[in-house]
N, CA, C and O atoms as a GROMACS GRO file, in nm:
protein
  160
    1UNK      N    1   1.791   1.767   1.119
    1UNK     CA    2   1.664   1.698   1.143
    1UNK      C    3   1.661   1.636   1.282
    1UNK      O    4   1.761   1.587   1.337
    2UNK      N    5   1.547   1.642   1.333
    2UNK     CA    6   1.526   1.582   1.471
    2UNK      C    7   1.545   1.429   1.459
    2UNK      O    8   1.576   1.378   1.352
    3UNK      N    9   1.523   1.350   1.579
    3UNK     CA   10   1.540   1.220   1.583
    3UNK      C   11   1.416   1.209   1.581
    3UNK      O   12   1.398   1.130   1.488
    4UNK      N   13   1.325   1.233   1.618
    4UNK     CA   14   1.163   1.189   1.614
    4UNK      C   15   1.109   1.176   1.436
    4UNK      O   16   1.063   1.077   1.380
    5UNK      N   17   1.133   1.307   1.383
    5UNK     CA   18   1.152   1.323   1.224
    5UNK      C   19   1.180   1.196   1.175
    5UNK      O   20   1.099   1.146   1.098
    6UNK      N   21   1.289   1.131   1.210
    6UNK     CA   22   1.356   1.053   1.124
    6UNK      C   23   1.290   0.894   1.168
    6UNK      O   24   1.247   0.818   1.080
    7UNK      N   25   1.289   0.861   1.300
    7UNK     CA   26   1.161   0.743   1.352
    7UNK      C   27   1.046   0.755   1.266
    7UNK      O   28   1.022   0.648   1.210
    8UNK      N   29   0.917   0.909   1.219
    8UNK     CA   30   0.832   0.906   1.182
    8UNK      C   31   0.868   0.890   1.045
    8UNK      O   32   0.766   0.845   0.992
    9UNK      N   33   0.960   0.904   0.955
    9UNK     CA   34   1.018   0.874   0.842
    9UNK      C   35   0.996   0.695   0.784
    9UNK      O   36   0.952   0.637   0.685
   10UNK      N   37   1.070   0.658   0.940
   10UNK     CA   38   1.136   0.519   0.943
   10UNK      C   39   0.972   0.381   0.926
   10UNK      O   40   0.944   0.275   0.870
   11UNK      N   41   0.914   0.482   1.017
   11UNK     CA   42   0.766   0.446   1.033
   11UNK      C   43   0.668   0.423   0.892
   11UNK      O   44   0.616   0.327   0.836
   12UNK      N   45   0.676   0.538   0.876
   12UNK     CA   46   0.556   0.530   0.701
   12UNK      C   47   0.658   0.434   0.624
   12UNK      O   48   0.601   0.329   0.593
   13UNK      N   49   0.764   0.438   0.592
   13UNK     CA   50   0.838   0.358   0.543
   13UNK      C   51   0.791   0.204   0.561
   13UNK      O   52   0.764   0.150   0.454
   14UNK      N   53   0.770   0.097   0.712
   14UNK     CA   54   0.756   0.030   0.741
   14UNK      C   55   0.592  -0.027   0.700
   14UNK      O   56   0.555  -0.143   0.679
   15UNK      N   57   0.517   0.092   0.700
   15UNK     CA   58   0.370   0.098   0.718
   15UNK      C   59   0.316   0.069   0.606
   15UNK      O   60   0.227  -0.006   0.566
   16UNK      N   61   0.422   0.180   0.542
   16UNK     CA   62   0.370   0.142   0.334
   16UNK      C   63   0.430  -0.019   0.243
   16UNK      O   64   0.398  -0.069   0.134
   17UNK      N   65   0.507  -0.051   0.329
   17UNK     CA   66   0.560  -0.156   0.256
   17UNK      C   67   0.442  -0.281   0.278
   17UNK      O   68   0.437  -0.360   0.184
   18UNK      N   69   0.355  -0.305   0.381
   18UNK     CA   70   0.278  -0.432   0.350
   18UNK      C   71   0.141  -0.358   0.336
   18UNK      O   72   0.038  -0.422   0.359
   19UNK      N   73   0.134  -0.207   0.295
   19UNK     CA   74   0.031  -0.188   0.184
   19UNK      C   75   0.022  -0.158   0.072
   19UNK      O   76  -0.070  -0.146  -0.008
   20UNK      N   77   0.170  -0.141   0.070
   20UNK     CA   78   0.166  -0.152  -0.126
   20UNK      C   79   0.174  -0.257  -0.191
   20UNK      O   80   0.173  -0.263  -0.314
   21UNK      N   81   0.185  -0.385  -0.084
   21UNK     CA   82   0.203  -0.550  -0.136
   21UNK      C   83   0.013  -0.560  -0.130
   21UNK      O   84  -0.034  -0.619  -0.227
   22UNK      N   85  -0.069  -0.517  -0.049
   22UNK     CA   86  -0.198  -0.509  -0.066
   22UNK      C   87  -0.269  -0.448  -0.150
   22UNK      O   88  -0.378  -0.492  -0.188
   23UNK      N   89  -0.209  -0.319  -0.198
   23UNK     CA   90  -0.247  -0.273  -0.270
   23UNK      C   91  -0.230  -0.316  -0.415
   23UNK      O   92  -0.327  -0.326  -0.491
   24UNK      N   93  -0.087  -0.346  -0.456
   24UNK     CA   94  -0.063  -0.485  -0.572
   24UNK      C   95  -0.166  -0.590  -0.575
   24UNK      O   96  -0.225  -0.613  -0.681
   25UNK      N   97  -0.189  -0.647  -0.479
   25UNK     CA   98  -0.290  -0.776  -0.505
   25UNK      C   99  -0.385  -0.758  -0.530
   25UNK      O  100  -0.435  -0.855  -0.586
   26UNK      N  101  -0.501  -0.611  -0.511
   26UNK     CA  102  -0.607  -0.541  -0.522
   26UNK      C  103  -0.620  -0.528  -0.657
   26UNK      O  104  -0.706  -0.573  -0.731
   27UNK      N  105  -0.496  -0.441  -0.687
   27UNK     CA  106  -0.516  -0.370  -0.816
   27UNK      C  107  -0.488  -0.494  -0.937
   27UNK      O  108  -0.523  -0.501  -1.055
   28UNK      N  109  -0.422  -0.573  -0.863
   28UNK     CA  110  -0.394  -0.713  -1.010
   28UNK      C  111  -0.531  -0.769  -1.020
   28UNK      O  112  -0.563  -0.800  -1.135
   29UNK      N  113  -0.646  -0.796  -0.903
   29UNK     CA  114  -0.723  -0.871  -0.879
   29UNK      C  115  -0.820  -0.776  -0.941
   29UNK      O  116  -0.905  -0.852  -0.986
   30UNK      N  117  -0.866  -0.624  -0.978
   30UNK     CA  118  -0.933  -0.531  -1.023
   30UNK      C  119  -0.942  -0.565  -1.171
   30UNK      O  120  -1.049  -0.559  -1.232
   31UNK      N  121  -0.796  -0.610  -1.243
   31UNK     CA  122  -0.772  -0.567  -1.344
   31UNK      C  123  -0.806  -0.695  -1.423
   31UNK      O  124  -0.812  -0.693  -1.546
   32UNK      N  125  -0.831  -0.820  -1.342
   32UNK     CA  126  -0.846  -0.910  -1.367
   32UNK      C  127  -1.010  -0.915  -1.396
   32UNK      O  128  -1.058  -0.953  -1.503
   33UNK      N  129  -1.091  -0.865  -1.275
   33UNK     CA  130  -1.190  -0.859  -1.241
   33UNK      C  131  -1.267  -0.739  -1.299
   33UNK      O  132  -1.347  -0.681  -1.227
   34UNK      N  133  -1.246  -0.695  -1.433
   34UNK     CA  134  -1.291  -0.550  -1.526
   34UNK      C  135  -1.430  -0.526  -1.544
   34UNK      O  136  -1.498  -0.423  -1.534
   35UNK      N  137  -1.465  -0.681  -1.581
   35UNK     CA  138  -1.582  -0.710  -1.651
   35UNK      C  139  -1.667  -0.673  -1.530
   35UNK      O  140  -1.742  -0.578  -1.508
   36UNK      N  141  -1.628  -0.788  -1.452
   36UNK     CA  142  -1.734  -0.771  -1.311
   36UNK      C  143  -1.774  -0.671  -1.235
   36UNK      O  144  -1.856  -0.672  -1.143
   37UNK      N  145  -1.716  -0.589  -1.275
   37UNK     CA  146  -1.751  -0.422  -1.192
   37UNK      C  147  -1.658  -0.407  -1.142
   37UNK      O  148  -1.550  -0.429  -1.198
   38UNK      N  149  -1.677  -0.339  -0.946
   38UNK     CA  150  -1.574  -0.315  -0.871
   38UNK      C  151  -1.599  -0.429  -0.767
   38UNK      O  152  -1.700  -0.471  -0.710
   39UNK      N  153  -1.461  -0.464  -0.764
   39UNK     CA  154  -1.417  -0.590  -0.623
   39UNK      C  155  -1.327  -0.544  -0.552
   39UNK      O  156  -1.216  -0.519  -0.598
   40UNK      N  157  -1.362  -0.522  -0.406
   40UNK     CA  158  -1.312  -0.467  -0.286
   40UNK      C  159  -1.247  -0.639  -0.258
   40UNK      O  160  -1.183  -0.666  -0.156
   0.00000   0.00000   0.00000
């Protein structure tokens, strides 16, 4: 594997971690929020 490969690896790695903590708070706040329709 190249070194660039493994930076762009290193990258989504970094990228997804404070949107899957966003995406947790979304989806808890959705599930909470059932009744009310959809909340962005």
């Amino acid at each position: 594997m190249k070194w660039y490969t493994w930076l762009t690896i290193i990258l989504i790695i970094l990228l997804s971690i404070p949107l899957k903590t966003k995406f947790i708070k979304w989806w808890d706040r959705r599930q909470k929020n059932d009744k009310g329709g959809y909340d962005r």
